[in-house]
VEXNU-83984 format. One record per residue (C-alpha): residue number from 1; x, y, z. Coordinates in steps of 0.25 Angstrom, whole numbers. Layout:
NUM  X  Y  Z
...
END
This chain:
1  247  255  336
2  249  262  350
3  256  276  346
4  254  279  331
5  247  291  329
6  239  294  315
7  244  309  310
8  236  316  300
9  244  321  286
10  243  325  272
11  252  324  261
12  259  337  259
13  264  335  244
14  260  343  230
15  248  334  227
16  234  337  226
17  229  325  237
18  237  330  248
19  233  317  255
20  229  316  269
21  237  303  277
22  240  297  289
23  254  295  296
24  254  286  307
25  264  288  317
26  270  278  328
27  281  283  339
28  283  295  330
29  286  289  317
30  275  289  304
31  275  275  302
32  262  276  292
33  257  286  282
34  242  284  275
35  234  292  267
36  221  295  276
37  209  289  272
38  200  297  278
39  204  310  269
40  192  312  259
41  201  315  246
42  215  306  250
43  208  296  256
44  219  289  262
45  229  286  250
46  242  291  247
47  250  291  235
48  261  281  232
49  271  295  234
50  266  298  249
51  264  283  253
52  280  285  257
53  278  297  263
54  283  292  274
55  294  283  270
56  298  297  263
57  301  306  276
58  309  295  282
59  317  294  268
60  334  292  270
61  335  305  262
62  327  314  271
63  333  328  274
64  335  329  290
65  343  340  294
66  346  354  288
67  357  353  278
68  368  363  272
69  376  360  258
70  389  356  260
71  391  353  244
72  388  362  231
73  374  365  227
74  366  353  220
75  377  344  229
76  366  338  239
77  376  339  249
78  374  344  263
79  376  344  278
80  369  342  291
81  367  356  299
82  358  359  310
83  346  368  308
84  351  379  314
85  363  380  306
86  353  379  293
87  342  391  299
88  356  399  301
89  361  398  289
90  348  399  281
91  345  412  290
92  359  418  286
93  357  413  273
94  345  420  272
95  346  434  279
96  359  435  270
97  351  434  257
98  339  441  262
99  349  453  265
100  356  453  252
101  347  449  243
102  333  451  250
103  323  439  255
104  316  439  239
105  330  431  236
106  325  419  245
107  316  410  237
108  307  401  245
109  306  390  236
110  294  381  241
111  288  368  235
112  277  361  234
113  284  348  242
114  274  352  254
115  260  357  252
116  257  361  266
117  251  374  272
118  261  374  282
119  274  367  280
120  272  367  262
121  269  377  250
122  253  377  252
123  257  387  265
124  271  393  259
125  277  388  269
126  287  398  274
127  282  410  267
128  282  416  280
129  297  416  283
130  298  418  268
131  291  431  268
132  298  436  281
133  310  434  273
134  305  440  261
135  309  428  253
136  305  428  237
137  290  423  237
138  289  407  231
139  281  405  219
140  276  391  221
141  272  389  207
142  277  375  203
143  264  366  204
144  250  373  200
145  253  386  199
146  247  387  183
147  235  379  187
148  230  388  200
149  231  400  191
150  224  395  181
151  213  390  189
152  214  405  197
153  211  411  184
154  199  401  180
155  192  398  194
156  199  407  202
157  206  397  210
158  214  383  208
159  202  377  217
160  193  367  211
161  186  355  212
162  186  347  225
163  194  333  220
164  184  327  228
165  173  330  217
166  179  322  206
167  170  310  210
168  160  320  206
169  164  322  192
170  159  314  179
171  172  319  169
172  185  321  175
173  197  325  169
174  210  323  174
175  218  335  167
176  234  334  169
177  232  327  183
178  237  313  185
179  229  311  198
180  234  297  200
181  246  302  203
182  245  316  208
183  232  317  216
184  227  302  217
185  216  304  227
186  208  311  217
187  207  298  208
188  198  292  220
189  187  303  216
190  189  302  201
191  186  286  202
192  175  291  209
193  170  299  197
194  173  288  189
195  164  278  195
196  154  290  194
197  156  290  177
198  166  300  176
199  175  301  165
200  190  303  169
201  201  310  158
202  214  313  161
203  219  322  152
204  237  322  152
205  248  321  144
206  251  308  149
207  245  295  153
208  246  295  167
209  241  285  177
210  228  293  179
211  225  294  164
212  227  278  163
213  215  279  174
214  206  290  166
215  196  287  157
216  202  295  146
217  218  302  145
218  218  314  136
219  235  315  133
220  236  329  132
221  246  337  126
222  253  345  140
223  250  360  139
224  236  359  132
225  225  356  142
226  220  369  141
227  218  367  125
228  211  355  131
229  202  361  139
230  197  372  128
231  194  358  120
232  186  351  130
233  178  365  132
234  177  367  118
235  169  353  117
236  163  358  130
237  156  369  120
238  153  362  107
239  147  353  117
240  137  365  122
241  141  360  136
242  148  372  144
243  140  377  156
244  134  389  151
245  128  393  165
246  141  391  171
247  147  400  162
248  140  411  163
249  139  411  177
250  152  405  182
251  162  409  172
252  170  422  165
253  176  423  152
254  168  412  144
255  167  419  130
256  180  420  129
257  183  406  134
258  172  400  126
259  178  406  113
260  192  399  117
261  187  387  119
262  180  387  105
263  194  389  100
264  198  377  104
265  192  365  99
266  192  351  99
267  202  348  87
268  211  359  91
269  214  357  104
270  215  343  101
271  228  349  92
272  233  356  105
273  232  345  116
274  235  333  106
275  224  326  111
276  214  320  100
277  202  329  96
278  192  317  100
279  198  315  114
280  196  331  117
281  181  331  111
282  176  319  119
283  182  324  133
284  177  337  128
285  163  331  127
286  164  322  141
287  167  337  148
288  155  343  140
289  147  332  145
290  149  329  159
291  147  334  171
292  156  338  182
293  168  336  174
294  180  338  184
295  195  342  181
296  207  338  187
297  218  346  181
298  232  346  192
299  245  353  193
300  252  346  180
301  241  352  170
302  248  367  172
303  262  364  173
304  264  370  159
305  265  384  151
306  250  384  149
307  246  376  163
308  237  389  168
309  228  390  157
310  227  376  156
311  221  376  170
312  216  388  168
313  206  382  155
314  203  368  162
315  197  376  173
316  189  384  162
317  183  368  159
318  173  369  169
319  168  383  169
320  164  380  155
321  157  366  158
322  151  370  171
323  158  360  182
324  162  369  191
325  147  366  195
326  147  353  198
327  153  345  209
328  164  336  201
329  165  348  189
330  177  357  188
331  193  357  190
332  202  351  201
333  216  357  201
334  219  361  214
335  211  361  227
336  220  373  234
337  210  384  230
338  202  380  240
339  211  380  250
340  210  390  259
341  222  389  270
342  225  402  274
343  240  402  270
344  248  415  277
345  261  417  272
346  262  430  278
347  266  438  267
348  266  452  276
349  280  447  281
350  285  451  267
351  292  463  268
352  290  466  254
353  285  458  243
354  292  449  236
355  295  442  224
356  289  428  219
357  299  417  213
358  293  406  205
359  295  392  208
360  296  385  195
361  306  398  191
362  316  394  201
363  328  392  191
364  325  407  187
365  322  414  198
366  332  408  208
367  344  417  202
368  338  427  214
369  338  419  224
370  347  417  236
371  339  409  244
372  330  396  239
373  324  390  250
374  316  376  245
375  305  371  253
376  295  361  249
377  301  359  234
378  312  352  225
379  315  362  216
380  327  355  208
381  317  343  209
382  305  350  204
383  307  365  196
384  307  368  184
385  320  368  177
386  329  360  187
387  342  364  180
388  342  380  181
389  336  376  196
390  348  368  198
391  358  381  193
392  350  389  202
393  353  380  214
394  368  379  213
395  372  396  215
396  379  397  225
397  373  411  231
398  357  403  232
399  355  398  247
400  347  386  245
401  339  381  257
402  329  369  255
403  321  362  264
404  317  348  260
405  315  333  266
406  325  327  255
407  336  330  248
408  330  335  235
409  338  340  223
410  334  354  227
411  340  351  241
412  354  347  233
413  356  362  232
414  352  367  244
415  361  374  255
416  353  371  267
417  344  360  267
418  333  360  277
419  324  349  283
420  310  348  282
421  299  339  287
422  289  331  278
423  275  328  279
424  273  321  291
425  282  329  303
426  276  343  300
427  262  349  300
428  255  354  286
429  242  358  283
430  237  353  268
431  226  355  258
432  229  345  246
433  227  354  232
434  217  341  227
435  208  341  239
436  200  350  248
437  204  345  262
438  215  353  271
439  222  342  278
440  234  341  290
441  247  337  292
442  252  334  306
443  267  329  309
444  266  315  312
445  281  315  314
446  293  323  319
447  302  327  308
448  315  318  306
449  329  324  309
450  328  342  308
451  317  341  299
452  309  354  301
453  293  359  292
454  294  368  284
455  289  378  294
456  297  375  306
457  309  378  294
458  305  392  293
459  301  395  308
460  315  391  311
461  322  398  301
462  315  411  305
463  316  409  319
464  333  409  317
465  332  420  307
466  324  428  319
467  312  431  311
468  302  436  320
469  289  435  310
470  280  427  321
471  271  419  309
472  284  414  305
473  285  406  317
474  269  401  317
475  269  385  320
476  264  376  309
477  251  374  319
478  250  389  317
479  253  390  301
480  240  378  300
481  232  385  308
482  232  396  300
483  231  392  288
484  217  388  292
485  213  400  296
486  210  407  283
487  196  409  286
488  191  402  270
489  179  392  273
490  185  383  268
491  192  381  281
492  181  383  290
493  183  373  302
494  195  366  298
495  204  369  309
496  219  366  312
497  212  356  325
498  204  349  314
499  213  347  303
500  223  341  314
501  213  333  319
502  207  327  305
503  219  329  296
504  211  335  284
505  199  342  282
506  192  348  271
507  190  361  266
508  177  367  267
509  172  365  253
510  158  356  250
511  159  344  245
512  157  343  232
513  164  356  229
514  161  365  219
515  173  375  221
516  167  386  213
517  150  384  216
518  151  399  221
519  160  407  211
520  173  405  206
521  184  414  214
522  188  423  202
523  183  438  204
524  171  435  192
525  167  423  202
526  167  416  190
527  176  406  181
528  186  412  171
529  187  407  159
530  202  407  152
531  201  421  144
532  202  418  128
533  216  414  123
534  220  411  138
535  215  396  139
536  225  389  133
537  241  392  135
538  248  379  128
539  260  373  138
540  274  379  131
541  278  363  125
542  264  364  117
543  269  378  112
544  282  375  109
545  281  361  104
546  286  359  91
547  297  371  91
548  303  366  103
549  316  355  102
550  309  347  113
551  297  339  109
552  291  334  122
553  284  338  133
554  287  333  146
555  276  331  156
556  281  328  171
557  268  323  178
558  269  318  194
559  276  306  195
560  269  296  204
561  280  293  213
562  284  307  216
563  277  320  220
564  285  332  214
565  298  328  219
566  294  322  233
567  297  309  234
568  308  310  223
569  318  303  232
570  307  292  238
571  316  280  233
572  304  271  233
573  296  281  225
574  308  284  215
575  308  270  213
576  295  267  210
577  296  282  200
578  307  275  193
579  315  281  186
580  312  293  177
581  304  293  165
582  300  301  152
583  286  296  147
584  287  296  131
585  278  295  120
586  281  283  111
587  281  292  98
588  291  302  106
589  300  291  113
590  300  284  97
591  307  299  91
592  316  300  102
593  322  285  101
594  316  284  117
595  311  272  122
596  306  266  136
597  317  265  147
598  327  274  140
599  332  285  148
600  330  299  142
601  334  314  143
602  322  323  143
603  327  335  141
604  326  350  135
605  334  364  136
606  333  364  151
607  337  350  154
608  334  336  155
609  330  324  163
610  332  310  163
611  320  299  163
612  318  285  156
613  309  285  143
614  294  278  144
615  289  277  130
616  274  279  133
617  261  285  128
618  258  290  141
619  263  302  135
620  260  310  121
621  269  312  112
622  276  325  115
623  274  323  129
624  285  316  139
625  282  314  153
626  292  312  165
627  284  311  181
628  291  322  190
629  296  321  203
630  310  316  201
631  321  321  210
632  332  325  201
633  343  318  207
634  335  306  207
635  332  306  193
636  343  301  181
637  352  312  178
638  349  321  190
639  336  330  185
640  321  328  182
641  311  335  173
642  313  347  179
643  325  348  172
644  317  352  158
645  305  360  164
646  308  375  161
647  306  386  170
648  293  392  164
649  281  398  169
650  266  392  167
651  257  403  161
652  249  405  174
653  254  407  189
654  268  404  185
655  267  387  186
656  277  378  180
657  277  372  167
658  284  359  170
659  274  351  160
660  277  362  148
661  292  356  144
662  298  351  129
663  308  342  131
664  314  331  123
665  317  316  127
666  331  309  124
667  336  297  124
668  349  298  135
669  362  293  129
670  369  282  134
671  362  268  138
END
């Protein structure tokens, strides 16, 4: 058709596939959106979440114009002002608190809601501005945090595997990763495997949609993979399997490690996990057997008091049997380590230094604040401890800014509400964190109503506070440009010019990879092995269970319909989500008087959500399982499962625990 234009983007949204797609534009309006066949890893599908991307950005809810309260905090209720009657208020707002209570009392509250190097939390997107200011520094700790340190410590980067390479493999084990739903494109390479002979295991607490697909589900008891992992291992060495030139040449701290795994054998680790001893033996023996054996462990593995460690050890599985040295062998967690984007925040325009506040610690830590600007997140929606949260939120002396594309729950307590663009009006640069290709985003359209990036926000906001700090003002053109001139070979030849021109490129790395084939990045050059009595920290529900009035533990996996909270107000999405429900086992629904359809209170000394009860053995007992992603007031009784996840730090990098919660199950009164 005479007119229509093909624009390259990717998805910008916290998943592994950061897919590349194709909007077609006609007369200036995106009449088309497809995945792009020709990307290597996506290959041209969508997932059924970004299949209404477009329908999405021309939602009758959409935020347009900047907005001021006009009712009490948590109201929702605002008016229409102008731009410039939002950067002057904001700029008064601003220099007043800076003046009395100095620029550590702003907190720059960024979210994962964009995962862009320009315009998203990959780049920290106005860090500049920020560090002018001498705002407080964001901690952006709520998603993998405990797994990256983990593998730091290990490998010495959260770099692994090329995705890719999983056609390659002969055993693969899906550990705490339901890849049908949260990273799909990676199912075309396991099939690939599969009609190569390999053996697939997914090892969960529940039965999700990728376990029905696996050849073997291993129901795991939440908070004891690492115990798993020394069990498998332990097989490993009855079975004379490990790789002994591996380990003396690639690897430090094996005595002690060896010694660690002897102490956990079959029958007692069976104990720990719940799983049967027969079950561990035989997988132990398949991992002693077969070569490459490759591991997917993602983000939900760690959400838990012992989520490090337990990263930290399945990293250690293969530096004992060897893997890393074969194309297909090792562990995929996250792909960022390897890249290499030059990301300058520019922390020279710090006057001083300053303090670091903790994302998943917002309840705690706000009582110092004066300032919250939210960018990029949903905090009532998705943080832990969405009561204290909520207090927080209503005190009259904090000036809440928060820049969205919808009206959140977190935007019902904002005083100034600004508009920002989505996906396809503003340029972004991406790397997915499942694959190894950079890829582009041009603007196929014009923003809708006052709609301004991220960027543009901030150049405008310093422009009417006269801040004069040249690189504050740099042009998104300028900000991509320099990411990529980092200098790391992994960049070599890819130019902004080519990444415009061909939408994605991939990294410099050989296909296959084999990440560590000249050293690992630690000091030694060599693997660490877990030191003894550190490769194993049990989740806090395992520790306390049995002292503790709450029996279960809730598990809050991905829901298939939303992604964190985006999309939580897609009515066609919501529909076809349903409405909310608690997964029970039928032993534990029978002792609770619970039964399919009823509607329940999940509940413990922090709070409580609402969700109709599904008696089913997808669960264990002891485990109970409601998907995420719920707006709280689109879900019964105005909250979700954040409502009973405490504010309490993972035992590495600070991570969030929202997989490491006691609760109780009861039946609501009334019909």
């Amino acid at each position: 058709m005479s007119g229509e234009l093909r624009v390259w983007g990717a998805c910008p949204l916290d998943c592994p596939d950061g897919c590349s797609w194709i909007v077609t534009v006609d007369e200036g309006r995106a009449v088309k959106m497809r995945g792009n066949p020709d990307h290597p890893y996506t290959r041209g599908s969508l997932c059924v979440k970004v299949n209404r991307y477009l329908e999405h950005t021309r939602a009758d809810d959409r935020i347009l114009h900047p907005l001021r309260r006009t009712g009490p905090k948590g109201s929702g209720r605002f008016e229409r002002i102008s731009w410039d009657e939002a950067l002057e208020e904001i700029s008064v707002r601003l220099r007043g608190i800076i003046e009395e209570h100095g620029g550590e009392a702003i907190w720059p509250y960024q979210g994962t809601g964009s995962l862009g190097f320009v315009q998203g939390c990959e780049g920290m997107a106005g860090r500049r501005f920020w560090n002018v200011l001498g705002a407080s520094r964001h901690r952006l700790n709520i998603c993998s945090t405990a797994g990256n340190t983990g593998l730091m410590l290990t490998n010495g980067t959260p770099g692994g595997m090329d995705p890719e390479d999983f056609a390659l493999s002969k055993l693969i084990l899906l550990w705490g990763t339901n890849t049908l739903t949260s990273g799909h494109h990676l199912w075309k390479f396991v099939q690939d495997a599969r009609a190569d002979g390999a053996h697939v295991v997914a090892i969960d607490p529940i039965r999700t949609r990728t376990a029905d697909q696996a050849d073997q589900h291993l129901a795991i008891r939440p908070g004891t993979d690492a115990a798993l992992a020394l069990g498998l291992l332990n097989v490993v060495l009855a079975e004379g399997a490990q790789d002994e030139e591996f380990l003396a040449e690639h690897t430090e701290g094996w005595a002690a490690f060896r010694e660690e795994i002897l102490s956990h054998p079959v029958a007692k680790v069976a104990e720990i996990t719940g799983l049967p001893a027969e079950d561990i033996h035989s997988l132990g023996i398949r991992l002693a057997r077969t070569r490459p054996t490759a591991i997917r462990a993602t983000m939900g593995i760690q959400r838990h008091a012992g989520g490090g460690t337990a990263m930290r050890t399945i990293a250690a599985i293969p530096g004992v049997t060897g893997d890393w040295r074969h194309p297909g062998g090792g562990v995929s967690y996250s792909t960022s380590g390897h890249v290499r984007l030059r990301v300058d925040t520019r922390e020279d325009l710090l006057a001083a230094p300053v303090r670091a506040l903790t994302m998943t610690r917002l309840a705690s830590d706000l009582g110092s604040v004066k300032c919250l600007w939210v960018y990029g997140a949903n905090p009532v929606g998705s943080t832990s401890d969405t009561n204290a949260i909520r207090r927080e939120l209503l005190r009259d002396d904090l000036f809440t800014v928060v820049m969205e594309q919808f009206p959140t729950d977190t935007v019902d307590y904002a005083d100034i509400v600004l508009p920002a663009t989505m996906q396809t009006e503003h340029l972004d640069l991406h790397a997915g964190y499942g694959h190894m290709y950079l890829q582009w985003n041009e603007p196929a359209v014009e923003p809708p109503g006052e709609c301004l990036s991220t960027t543009e926000t901030f150049r405008r906001l310093a422009r009417h506070m006269g801040l004069t700090e040249p690189s504050l003002y740099d042009s998104d053109l300028e900000l991509a440009g320099q990411l990529l001139a980092g200098g790391h070979p992994s960049l070599e030849g890819i130019t902004l010019d080519r990444l415009r021109k061909e939408g994605w490129v991939r990294m410099n790395y050989p296909k296959p990879f084999i990440p560590f084939a000249e050293g690992f990045p630690t000091p030694s050059g060599r693997l660490r092995f877990p030191p003894a009595g550190e490769a194993y920290v049990p989740s806090l529900s395992v520790r306390t269970a049995g002292r503790s009035p709450y029996k279960l533990t809730l598990i809050t996996p991905a829901a298939h319909t939303f992604l964190n909270t985006v999309f939580g107000n897609n009515p066609e999405l919501r529909r076809r989500a349903k409405e909310p429900v608690v997964l029970v086992n039928p032993a534990d629904a029978a002792e609770r008087g619970l039964v399919s359809g009823q509607r329940a209170r999940v509940h413990n000394d922090r709070g409580e959500f609402l969700a109709d009860v599904e008696v089913s053995d997808r669960v264990a007992r002891g485990v109970v399982a409601s998907p995420k992603g719920r707006w709280p007031k689109h879900s019964p009784g105005g909250a979700n499962a954040n409502a009973v996840v405490e504010e309490r730090d993972a035992d590495l990098g600070r991570g969030a625990v929202y997989h490491d919660n006691l609760v109780e199950v009861s039946p609501c009164a009334g019909p």
